[in-house]
Wavefront OBJ file of the C-alpha trace (Angstrom):
o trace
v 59.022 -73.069 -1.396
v 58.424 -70.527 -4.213
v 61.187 -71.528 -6.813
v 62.027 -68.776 -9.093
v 65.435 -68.949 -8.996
v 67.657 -70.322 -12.347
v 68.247 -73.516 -10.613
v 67.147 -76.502 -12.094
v 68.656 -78.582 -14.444
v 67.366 -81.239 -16.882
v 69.149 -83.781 -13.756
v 66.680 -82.467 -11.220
v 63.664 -83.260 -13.867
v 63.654 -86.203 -15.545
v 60.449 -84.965 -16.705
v 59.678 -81.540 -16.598
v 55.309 -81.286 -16.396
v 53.549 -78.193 -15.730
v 50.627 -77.507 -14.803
v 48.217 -73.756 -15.362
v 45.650 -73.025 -13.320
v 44.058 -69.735 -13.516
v 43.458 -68.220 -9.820
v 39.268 -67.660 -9.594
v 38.922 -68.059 -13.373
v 35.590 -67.196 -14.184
v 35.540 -63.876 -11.339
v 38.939 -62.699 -12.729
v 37.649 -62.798 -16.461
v 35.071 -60.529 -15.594
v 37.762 -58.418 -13.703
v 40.096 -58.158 -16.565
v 37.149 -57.270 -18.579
v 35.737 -54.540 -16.723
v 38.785 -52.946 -14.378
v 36.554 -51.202 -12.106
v 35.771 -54.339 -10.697
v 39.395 -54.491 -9.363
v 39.694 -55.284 -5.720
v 35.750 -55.380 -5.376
v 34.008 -58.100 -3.774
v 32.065 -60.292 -6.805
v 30.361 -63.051 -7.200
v 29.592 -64.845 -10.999
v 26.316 -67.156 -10.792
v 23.367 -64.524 -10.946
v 21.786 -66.206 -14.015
v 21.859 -69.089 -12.191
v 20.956 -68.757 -8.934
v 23.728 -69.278 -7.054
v 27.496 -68.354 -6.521
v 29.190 -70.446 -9.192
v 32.456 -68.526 -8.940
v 33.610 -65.468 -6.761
v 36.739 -62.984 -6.632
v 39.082 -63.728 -3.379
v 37.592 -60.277 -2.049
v 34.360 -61.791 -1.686
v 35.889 -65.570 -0.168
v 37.138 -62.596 2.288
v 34.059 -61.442 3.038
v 32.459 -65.021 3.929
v 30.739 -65.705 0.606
v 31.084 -69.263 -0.273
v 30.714 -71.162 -4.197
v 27.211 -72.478 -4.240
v 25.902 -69.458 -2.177
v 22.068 -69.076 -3.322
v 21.890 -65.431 -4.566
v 19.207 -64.204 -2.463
v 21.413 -64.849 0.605
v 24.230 -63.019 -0.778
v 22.370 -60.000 -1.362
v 20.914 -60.051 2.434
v 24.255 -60.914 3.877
v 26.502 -58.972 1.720
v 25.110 -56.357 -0.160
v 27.847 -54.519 -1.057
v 28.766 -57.712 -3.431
v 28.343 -57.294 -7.229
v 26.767 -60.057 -8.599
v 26.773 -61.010 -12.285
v 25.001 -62.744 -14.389
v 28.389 -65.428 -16.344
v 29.600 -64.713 -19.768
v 30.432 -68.070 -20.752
v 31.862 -67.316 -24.167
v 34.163 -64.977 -22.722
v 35.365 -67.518 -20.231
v 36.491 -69.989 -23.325
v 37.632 -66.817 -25.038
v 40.350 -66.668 -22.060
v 40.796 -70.581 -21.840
v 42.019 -70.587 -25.597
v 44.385 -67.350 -25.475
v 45.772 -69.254 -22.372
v 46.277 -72.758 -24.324
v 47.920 -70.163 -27.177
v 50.387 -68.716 -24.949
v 51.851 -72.293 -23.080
v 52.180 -73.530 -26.392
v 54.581 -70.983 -27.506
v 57.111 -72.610 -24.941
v 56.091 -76.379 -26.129
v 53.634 -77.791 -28.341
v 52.693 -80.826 -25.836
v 49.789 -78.919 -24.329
v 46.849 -80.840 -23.070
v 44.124 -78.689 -22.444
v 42.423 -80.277 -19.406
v 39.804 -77.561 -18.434
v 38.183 -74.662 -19.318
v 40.918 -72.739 -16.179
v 43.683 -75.067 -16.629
v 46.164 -77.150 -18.727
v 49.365 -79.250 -18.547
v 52.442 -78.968 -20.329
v 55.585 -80.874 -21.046
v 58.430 -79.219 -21.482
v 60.642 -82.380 -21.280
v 64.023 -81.034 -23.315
v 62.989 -77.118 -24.472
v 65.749 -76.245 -22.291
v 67.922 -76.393 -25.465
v 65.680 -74.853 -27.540
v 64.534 -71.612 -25.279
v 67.778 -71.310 -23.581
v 66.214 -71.590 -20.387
v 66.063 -73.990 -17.342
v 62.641 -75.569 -16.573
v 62.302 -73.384 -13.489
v 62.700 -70.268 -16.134
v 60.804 -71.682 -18.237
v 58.086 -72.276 -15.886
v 58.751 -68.513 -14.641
v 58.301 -67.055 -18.585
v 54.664 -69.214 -18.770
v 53.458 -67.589 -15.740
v 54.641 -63.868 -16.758
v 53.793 -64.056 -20.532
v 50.506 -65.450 -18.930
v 49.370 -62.621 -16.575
v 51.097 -59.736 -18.580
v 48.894 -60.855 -21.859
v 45.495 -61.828 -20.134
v 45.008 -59.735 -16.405
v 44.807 -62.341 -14.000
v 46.892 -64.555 -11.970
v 48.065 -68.062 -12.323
v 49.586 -70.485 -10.178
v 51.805 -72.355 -11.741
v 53.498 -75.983 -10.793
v 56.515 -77.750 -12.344
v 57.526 -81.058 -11.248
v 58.753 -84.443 -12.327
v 54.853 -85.776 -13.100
v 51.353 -84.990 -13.192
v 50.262 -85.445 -10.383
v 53.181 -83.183 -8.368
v 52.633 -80.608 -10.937
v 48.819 -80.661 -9.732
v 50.031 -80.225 -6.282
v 52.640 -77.638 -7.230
v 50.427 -74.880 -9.259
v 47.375 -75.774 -5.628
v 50.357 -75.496 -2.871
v 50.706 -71.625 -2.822
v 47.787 -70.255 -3.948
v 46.737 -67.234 -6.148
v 49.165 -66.440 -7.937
v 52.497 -68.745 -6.612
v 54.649 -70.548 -8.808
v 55.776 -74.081 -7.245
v 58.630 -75.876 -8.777
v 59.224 -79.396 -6.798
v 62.612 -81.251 -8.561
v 63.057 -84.733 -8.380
v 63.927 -86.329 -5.028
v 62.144 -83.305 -2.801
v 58.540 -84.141 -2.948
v 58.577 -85.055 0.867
v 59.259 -82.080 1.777
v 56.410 -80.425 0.108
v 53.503 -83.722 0.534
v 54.006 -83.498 4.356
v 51.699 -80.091 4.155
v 48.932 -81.581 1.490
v 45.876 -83.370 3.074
v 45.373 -86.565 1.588
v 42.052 -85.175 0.537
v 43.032 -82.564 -1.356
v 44.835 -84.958 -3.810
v 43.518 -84.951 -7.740
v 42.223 -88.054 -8.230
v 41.287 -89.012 -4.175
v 37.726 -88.782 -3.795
v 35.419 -88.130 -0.139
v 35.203 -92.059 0.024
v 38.778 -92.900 -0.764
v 40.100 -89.996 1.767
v 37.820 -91.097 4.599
v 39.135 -94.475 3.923
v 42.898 -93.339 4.365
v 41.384 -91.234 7.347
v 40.372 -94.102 9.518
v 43.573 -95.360 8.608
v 45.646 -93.039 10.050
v 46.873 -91.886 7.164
v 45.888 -87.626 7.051
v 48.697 -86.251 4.694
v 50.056 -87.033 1.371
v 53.767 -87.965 2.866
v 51.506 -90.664 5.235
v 50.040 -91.774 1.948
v 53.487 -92.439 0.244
v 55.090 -93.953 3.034
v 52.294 -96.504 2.908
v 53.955 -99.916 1.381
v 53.404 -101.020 -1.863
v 52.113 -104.251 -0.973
v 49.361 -102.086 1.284
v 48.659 -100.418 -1.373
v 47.917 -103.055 -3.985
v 45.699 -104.522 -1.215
v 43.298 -101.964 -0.343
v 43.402 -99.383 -2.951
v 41.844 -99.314 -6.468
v 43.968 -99.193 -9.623
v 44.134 -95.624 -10.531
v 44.606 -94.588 -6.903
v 47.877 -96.870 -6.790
v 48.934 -94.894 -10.132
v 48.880 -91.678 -7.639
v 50.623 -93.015 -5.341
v 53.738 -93.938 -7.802
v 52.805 -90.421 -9.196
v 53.410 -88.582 -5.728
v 56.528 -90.570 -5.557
v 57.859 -89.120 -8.137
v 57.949 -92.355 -10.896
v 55.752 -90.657 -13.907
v 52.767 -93.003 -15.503
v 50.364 -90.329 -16.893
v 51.411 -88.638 -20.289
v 50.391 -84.748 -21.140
v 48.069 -85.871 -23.850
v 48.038 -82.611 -26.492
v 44.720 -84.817 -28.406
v 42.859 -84.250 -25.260
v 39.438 -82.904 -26.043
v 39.556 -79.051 -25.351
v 37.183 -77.810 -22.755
v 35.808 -81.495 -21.908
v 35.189 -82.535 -18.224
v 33.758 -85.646 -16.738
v 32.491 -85.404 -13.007
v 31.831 -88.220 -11.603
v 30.251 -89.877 -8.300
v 31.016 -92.982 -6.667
v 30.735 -94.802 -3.004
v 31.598 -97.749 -1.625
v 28.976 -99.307 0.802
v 29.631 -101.706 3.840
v 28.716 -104.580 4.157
v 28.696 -105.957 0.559
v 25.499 -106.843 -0.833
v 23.420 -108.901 -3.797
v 19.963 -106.926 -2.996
v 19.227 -105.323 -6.344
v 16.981 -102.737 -5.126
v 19.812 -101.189 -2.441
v 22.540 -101.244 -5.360
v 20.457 -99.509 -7.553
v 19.650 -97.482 -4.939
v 23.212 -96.691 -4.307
v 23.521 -95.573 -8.577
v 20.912 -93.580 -8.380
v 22.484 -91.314 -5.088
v 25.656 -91.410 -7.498
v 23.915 -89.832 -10.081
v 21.748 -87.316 -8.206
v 25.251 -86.614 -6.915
v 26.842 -86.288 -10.373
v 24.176 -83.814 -11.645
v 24.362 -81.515 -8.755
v 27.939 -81.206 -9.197
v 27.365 -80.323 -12.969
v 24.544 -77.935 -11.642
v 26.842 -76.205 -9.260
v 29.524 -75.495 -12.339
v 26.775 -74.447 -14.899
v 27.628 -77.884 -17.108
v 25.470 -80.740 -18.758
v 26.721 -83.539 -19.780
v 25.377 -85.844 -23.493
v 26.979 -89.346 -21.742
v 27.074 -91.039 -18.329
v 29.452 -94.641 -17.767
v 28.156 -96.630 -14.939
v 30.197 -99.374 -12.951
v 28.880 -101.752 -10.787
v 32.022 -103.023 -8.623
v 32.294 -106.144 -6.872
v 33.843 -107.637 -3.566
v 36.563 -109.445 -5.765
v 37.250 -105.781 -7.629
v 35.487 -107.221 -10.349
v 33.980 -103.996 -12.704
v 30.747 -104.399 -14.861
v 30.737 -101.040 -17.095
v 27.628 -99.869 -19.134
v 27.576 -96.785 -20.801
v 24.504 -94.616 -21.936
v 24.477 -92.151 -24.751
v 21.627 -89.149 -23.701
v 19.129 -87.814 -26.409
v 20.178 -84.198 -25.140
v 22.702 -82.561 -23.018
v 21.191 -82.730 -19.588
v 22.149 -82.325 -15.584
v 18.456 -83.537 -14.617
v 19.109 -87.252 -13.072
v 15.524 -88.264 -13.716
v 16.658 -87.845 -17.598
v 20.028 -90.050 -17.245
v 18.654 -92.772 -14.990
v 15.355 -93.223 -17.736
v 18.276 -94.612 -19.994
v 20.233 -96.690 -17.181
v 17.600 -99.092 -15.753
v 17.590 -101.353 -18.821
v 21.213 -101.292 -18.682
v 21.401 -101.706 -14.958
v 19.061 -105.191 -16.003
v 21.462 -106.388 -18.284
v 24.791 -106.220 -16.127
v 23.718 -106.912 -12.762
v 24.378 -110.575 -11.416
v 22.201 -111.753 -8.601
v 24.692 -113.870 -7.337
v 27.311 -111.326 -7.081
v 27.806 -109.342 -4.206
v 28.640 -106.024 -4.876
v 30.491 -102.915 -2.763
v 30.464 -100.034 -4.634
v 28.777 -98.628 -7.465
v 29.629 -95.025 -9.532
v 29.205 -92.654 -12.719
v 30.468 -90.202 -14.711
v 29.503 -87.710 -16.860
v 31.104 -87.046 -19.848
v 30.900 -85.509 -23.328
v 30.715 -82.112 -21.050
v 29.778 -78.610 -22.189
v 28.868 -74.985 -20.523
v 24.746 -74.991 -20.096
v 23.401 -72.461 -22.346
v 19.336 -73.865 -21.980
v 18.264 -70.727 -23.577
v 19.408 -72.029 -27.150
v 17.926 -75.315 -26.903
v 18.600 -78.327 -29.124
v 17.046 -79.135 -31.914
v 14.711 -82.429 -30.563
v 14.383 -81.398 -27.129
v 11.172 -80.341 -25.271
v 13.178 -76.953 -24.537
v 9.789 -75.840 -22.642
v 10.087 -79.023 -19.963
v 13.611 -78.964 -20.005
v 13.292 -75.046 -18.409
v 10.580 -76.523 -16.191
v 12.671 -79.269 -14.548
v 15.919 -76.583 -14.713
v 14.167 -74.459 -12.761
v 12.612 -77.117 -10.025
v 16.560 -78.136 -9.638
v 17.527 -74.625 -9.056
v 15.191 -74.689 -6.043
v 16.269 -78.222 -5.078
v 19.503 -76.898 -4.877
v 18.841 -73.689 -2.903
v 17.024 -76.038 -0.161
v 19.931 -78.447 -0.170
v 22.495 -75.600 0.349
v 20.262 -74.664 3.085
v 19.230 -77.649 5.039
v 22.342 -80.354 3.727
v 22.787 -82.516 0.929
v 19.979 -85.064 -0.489
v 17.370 -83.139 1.267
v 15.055 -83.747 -0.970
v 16.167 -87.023 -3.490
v 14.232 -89.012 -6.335
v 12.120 -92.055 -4.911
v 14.648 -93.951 -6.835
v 17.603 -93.696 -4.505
v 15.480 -93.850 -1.343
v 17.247 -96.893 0.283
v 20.554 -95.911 0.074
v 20.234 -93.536 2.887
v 19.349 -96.818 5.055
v 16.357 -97.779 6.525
v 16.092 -95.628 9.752
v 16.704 -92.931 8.018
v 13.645 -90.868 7.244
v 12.777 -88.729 4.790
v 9.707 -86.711 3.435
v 8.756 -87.911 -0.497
v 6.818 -85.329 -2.507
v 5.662 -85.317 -5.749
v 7.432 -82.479 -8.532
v 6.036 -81.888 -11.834
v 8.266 -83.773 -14.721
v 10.120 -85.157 -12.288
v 7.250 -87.553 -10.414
v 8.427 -88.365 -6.542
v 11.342 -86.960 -5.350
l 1 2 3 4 5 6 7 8 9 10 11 12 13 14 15 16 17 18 19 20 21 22 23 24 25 26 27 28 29 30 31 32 33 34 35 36 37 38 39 40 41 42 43 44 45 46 47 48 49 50 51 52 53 54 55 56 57 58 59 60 61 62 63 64 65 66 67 68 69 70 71 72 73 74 75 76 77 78 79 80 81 82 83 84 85 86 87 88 89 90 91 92 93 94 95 96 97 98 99 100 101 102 103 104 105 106 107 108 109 110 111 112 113 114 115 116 117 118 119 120 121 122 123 124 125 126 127 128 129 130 131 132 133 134 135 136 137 138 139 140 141 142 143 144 145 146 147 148 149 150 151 152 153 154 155 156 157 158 159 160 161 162 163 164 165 166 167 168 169 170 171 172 173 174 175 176 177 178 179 180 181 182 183 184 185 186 187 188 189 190 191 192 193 194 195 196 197 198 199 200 201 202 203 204 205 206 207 208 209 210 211 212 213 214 215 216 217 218 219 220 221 222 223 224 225 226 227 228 229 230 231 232 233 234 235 236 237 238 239 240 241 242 243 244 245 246 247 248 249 250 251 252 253 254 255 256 257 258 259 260 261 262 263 264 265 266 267 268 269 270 271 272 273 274 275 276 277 278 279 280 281 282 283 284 285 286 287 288 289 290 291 292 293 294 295 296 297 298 299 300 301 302 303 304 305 306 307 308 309 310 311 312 313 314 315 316 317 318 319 320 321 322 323 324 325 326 327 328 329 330 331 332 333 334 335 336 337 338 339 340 341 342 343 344 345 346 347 348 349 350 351 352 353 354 355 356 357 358 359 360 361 362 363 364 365 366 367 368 369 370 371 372 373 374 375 376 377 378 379 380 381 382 383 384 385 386 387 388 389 390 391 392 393 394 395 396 397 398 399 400 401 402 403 404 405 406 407 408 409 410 411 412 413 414 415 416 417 418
């Protein structure tokens, strides 16, 4: 349903949360910069290698977001490719925060493409339902800047999140209080924020595929077998609202994190660190893929009972190299593990997040290796798009791929066996 009508009162939102996300962010920057890129094909990632963000025209086409560059220009070569302008990416981000906060000043700015808003009683100040409301974000937003937004309104976060994804570029969502169902019965469970590949295969073998399946689930179910922030989504998606917009939010911070559950439980201290060390390889390659590095990583070790044991560790230097993060987490991996413990899942994430601009340096860092080891990961990443994911992996996470699985270690300068 694409609500743009003047319907919606303050009755059918208790809350009124919306949520921005700009359609292709980074590829429709570079569009509004440069109109005669308009309805091209283009791809943003040649500085790094590979396709870190692209223009719907070239999603048309068949090119894909972590695309090595060299294969885009054999497949596709009528497909621009630039280099990223990072600056004027957060140039956008900020102009967008400016205009949602002329409608309300509760803005949290979650991402560099996308924010939430409440706009909880402004319907007496701007003379305007929510839905209008909602409608004059979206215009003041597209007329100002040159791209497209979708836009979702809805009684919480995490229905807003499925609003502004459930009719995508440029739709504008509004899902009132009591009508969720309607609109969860088309969302894969998978594609819910917060549900990770673990968590969704987990629902999967449970014959539970869409969002509605999830809610239906009873609460007692859901206390049982899912963790404590996934139970939060699941009174999200039913429309009872836990998660405040949070206007102190850090602009332009991100975490991405890893984590993975492994059956049957175990105490054998090698395999668990095994299993952190895949999360973080993981982690990095994620932050690779969006052109990030991250200054902290928090580590959990979690138990059979749900029992957590967090450590976090502080970096030297921005990084997305997991040799560099997991030199800091085996002392701390000494100090929390408990041998008589038996553990089922392990994760990170990376925090303290910011756009990778290696050509700057810092002022400590070996700038020279850190180029060196960027530039072995580039390839490692090119190989893994290639021929799947953990082709190539540190020595260091080596059993938690299981014993008959095997695997060819070499040796990488700065990096030792991989």
């Amino acid at each position: 349903m694409n609500a743009t009508s003047t319907a919606g009162s303050s009755s059918d939102y208790p809350r009124a949360i919306i949520h921005v996300d700009g359609d292709a962010f980074f590829a429709s920057c570079e569009v509004a910069k440069n109109l005669s890129l308009r309805g091209k094909p283009m791809v943003v990632g040649g500085s790094r290698g590979i396709a870190v963000a692209l223009t719907y025209e070239a999603k048309r086409l068949g090119v894909t977001r972590g695309m090595p560059v060299y294969q885009i220009k054999k497949m596709f070569p009528d497909v621009v490719i630039l280099p990223g302008d990072y600056d004027l990416y957060e140039m956008f981000a900020r102009r967008m925060y400016a205009i949602v906060r002329r409608y309300t000043p509760v803005v949290e700015e979650y991402s560099v493409d996308e924010c939430f808003a409440d706009i909880t009683d402004m319907q007496t100040v701007l003379k305007k339902t929510y839905e209008e409301i909602a409608a004059s974000i979206k215009e003041s937003l597209e007329s100002e800047l040159g791209i497209s937004f979708s836009v979702g309104l809805a009684v919480t976060k995490v229905l807003a999140k499925v609003a502004s994804k459930y009719q995508k570029p440029s739709g504008l969502v509004c899902i009132r209080e009591n009508t969720e169902r309607e609109y969860l019965e088309r969302v894969s469970v998978g594609s819910i924020w917060g549900i990770g590949r673990a968590t969704a295969q987990f629902l999967y073998k449970n014959k539970i595929e869409t969002a509605l399946q999830f809610i239906d689930q009873p609460e007692w179910w859901v206390v049982e077998h899912m963790a404590r922030p996934h139970q939060k989504l699941w009174t999200e998606l039913r429309g009872t609202s836990l998660y405040v917009v949070d206007p102190e939010s850090s602009d332009l911070q991100k975490s991405i994190a890893s984590t993975r559950t492994f059956r049957p439980p175990t105490t054998d201290k090698s395999f668990i660190f095994s299993q952190l060390s895949k999360n973080i390889e993981t982690a990095c390659a994620r932050a690779r893929s969006h052109g990030l590095i991250a200054k902290r990583a928090l580590c959990f070790l979690k138990s059979q009972e749900f029992q957590y044991r967090r450590f976090e560790i502080e970096l030297v230097n921005h990084t997305n190299i997991p040799s560099q993060i997991l030199a800091g987490v085996g002392s701390a991996f000494e100090k929390n593990f408990r041998p008589q413990v038996l553990y089922r899942a392990t994760g990170v994430t990376l925090s303290n997040v910011r756009e990778d601009t290696i050509q700057q340096g810092d002022l400590f860092e070996n700038t020279e290796r850190r180029i060196s080891e960027t530039n072995v990961y580039e390839v490692i990443d090119t190989l893994e798009h290639k021929f799947g994911k953990h082709t190539i992996f540190l020595a260091s996470s080596g059993q938690s791929f299981g014993r008959n699985r095997r695997r060819r270690m070499i040796g990488i300068p700065y990096l030792g066996t991989v």
